[in-house]
C-alpha positions in Angstrom: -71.0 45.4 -115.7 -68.8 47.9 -114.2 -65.1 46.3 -114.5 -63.5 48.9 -111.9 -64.1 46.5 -108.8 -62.4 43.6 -110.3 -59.7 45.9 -111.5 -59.2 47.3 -108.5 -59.5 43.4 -106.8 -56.6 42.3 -109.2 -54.3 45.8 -108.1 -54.7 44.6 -104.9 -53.7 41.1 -105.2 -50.9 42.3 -106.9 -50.1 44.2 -104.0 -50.5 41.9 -101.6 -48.3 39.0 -103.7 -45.2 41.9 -103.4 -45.3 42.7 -100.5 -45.2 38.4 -99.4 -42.1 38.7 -101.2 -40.6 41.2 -99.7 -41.6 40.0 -96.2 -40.4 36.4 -97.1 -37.2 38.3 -98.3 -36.9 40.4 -94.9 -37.5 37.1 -92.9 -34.8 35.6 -94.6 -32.2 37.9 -94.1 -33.4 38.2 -90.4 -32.6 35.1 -89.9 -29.1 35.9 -89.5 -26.7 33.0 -90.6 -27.2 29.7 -92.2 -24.9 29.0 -89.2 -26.4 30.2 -86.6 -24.0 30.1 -83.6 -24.4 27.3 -80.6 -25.2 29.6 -77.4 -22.5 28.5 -74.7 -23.1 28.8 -70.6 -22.8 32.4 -69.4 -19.4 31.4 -67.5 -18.0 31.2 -71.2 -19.2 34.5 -72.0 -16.4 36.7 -72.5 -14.8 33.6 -74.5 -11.3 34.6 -75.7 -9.5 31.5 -77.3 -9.9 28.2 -79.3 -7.7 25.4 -79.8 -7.9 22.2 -81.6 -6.9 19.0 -79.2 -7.8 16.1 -81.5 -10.4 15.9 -84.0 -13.0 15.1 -81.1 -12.2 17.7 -78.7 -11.6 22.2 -78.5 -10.2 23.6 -75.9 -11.4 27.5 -75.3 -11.1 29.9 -72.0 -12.4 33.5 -70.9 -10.1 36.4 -71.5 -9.4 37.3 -67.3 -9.7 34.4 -65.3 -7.2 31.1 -66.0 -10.0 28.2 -66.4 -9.5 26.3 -69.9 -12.9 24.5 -71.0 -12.8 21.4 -73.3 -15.6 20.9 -75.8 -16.3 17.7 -77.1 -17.4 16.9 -80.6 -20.2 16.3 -81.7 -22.2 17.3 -78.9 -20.5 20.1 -77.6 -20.5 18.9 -73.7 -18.4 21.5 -72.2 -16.4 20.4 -68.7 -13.7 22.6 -66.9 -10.3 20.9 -68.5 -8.0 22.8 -65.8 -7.2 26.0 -63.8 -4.5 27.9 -63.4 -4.0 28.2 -59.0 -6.0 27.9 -56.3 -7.3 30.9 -56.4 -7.2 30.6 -60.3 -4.9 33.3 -61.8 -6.1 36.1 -63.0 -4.4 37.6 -66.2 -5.7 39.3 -69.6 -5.7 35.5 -71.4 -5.7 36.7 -75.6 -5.0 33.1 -76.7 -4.6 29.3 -76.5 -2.4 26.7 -78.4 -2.0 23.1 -77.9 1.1 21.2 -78.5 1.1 17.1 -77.6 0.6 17.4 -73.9 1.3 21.5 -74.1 -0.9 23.6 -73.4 0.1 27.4 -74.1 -1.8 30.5 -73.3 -0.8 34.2 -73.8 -1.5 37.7 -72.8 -2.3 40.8 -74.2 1.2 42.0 -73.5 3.0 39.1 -74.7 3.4 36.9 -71.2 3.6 33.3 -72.6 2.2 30.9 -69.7 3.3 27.0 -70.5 1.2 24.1 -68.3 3.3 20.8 -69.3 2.0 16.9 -68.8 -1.6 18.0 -69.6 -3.6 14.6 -69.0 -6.9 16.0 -71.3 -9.2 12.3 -69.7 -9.1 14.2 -66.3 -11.0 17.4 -65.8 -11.5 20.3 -63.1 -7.9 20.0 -61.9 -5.5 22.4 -60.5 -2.1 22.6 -63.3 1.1 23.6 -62.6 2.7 26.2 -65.3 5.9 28.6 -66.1 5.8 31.7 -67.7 8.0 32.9 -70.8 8.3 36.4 -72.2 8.1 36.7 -75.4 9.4 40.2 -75.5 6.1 42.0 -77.4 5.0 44.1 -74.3 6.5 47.1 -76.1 5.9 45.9 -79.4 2.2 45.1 -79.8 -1.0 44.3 -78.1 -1.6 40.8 -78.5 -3.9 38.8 -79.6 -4.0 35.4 -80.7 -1.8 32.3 -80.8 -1.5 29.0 -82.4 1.2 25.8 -82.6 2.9 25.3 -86.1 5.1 22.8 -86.1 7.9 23.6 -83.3 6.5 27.0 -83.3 4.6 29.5 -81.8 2.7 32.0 -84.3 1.6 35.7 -82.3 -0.7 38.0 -84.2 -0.6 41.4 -83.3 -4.5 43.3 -82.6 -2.9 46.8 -82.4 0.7 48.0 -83.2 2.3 50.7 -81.0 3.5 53.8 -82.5 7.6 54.6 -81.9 8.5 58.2 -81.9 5.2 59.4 -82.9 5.1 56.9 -86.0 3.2 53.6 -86.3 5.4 51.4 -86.3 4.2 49.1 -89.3 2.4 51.7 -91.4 -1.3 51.5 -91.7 -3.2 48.8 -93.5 -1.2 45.8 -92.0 -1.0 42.8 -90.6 2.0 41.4 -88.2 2.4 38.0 -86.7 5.3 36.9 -84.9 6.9 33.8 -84.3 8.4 32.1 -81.0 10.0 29.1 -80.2 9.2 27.7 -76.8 12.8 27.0 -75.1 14.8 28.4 -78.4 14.0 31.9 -78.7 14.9 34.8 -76.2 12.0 36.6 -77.5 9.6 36.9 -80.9 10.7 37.4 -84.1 8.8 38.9 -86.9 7.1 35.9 -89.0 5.6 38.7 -91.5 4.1 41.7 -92.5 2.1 42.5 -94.7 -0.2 45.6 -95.6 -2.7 45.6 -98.2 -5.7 48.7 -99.0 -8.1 46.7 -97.9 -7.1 46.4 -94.5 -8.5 49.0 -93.4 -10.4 49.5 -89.8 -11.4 46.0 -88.3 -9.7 43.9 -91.5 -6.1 44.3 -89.5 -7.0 44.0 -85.6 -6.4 40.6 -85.7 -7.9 38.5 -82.9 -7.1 34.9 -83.7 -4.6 33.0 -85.6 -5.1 29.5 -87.5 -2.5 27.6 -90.3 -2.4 24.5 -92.5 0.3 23.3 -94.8 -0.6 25.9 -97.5 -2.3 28.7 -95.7 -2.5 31.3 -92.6 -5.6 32.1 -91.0 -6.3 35.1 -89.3 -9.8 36.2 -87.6 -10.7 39.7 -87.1 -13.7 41.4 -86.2 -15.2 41.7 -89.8 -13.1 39.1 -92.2 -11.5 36.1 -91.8 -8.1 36.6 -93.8 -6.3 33.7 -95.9 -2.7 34.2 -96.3 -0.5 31.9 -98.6 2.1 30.6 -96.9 4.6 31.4 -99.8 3.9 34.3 -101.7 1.5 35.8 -98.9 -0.9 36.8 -101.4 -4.3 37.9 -99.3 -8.4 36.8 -99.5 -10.9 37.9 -97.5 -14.0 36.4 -96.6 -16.2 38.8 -95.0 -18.1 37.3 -91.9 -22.2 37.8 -91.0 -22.3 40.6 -89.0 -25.1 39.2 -87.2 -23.8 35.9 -86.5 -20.8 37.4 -85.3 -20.7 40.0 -83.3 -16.9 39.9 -81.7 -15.3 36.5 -82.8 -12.1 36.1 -81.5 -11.0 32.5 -81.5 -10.6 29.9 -84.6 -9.6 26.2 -85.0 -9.4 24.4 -88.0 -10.4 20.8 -88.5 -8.6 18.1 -90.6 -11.6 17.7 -93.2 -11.1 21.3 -93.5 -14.1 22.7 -91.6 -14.0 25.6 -89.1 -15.3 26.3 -86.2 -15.4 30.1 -84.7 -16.3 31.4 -80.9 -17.5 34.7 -80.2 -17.0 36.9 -76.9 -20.5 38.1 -75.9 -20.1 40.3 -73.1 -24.0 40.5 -72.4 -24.4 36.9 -72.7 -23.1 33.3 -73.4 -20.5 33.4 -76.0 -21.4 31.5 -79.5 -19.5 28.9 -81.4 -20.0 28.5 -84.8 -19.2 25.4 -87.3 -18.6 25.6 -90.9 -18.1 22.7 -93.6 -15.4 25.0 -95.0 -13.5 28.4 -95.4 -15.2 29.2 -97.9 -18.9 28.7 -96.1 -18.2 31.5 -94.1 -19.0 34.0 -96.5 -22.2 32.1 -97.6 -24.8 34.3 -95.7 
């Protein structure tokens, strides 16, 4: 009996059993994110901003027009909270905080808009605000804000060059702080430049704290920062999942969700169990 067929039968099921693998590998990775992000409607798709309410509800908003959506938990129904006007204002919206009954939002150039007696049980109303500069115009573009305990925190995307110099050096991050009512203008909360920051690490986009830790999103890595000793961790994001995240909000049992402007679509929100998750793709 000539044993070349049966050899050449066993090369090929060989052949076939690696190349299941690496198709079943391929698949895998194609699959983009253990997390795969929750589509949102298409009039959320240039979302700019996320903000923790309560444990129950997010508040996010595009990045020109002045409607702020609210997001309950768990089943993400999304209403219209509030707008700005009748006809709704129309700004370059970078970020929202929430403070009590506060609601803050903030433009690229620094222009701090403040909507008091918030009543978050009634949606699709028209809110009264006030406007506060924060001084940054000149400074910074930027993006990002959060509420830490009686204060503001303002992460800068992009830092202007003075005299034909950057003003902070390359490789850094700068967030400011501001005190609603206290401050004439921001102050510098800190700086801080490390080689790793280097292209999309430092244009921050979105700003999150706890009691031991800051929390800045940027295109490529979320950023932990110790509150003390500001010591730095990264935790590169999917690049599939995320393709422009720009908001973050941090829950009390320590998971995270993240939204993502999508220009050519819905925007995407994400949920994590933790920090760490993120990087698990």
């Amino acid at each position: 009996m000539n044993p070349r067929p049966f050899l050449l039968l066993a090369i090929l099921g060989a052949m076939l059993f690696v190349i299941g693998v690496i198709m079943t590998m391929v698949g895998t990775t194609d699959d983009a994110s253990a997390n795969p992000p929750r589509m949102l409607p298409g009039f959320l798709r240039e979302a700019s901003g996320l903000a923790k309410v309560d444990e129950n509800h997010l508040l996010t908003h595009n990045d020109e027009k002045g409607h702020i959506y609210s997001i309950t938990l768990p089943g993400l129904q999304i209403s219209r909270l509030l707008s700005l006007g009748n006809p709704v204002v129309l700004d370059d919206f970078e970020g929202i905080a929430v403070s009590n009954d506060q609601i803050y939002m903030i433009t690229s150039t620094g222009k701090l808009y403040v909507i008091p007696d918030v009543s978050f049980g009634i949606t699709d109303h028209i809110a009264g605000w006030s406007v506060l500069d924060t001084g940054l115009a000149a400074v910074c573009e930027v993006e990002g804000l959060h509420f830490d305990a009686g204060t503001l925190l303002i992460p800068c995307k992009n830092i202007y060059k003075k005299d034909s110099m950057k003003k902070s050096g390359k490789n850094r991050v700068t967030v400011y702080s501001y005190r609603p009512g206290v401050d004439t203008e921001a102050r510098s909360l800190f700086s801080l430049t490390d080689d790793r920051l280097k292209g999309d690490r430092k244009k921050v986009t979105s700003i999150e704290s706890d009691d031991e830790f800051y929390y800045l999103l940027t295109p490529a890595t979320l950023l932990r920062v110790h509150r003390d000793t500001l010591s730095l961790e990264l935790f590169p994001l999917d690049p599939i999942a995320h393709k422009q995240p720009e908001g973050i909000a941090l829950m009390e049992n320590g998971s995270v969700f993240l939204v993502d402007d999508r220009k050519k679509g819905g925007g995407g929100l994400s949920y994590y169990e933790n920090v760490e998750a993120i990087s698990n793709y």
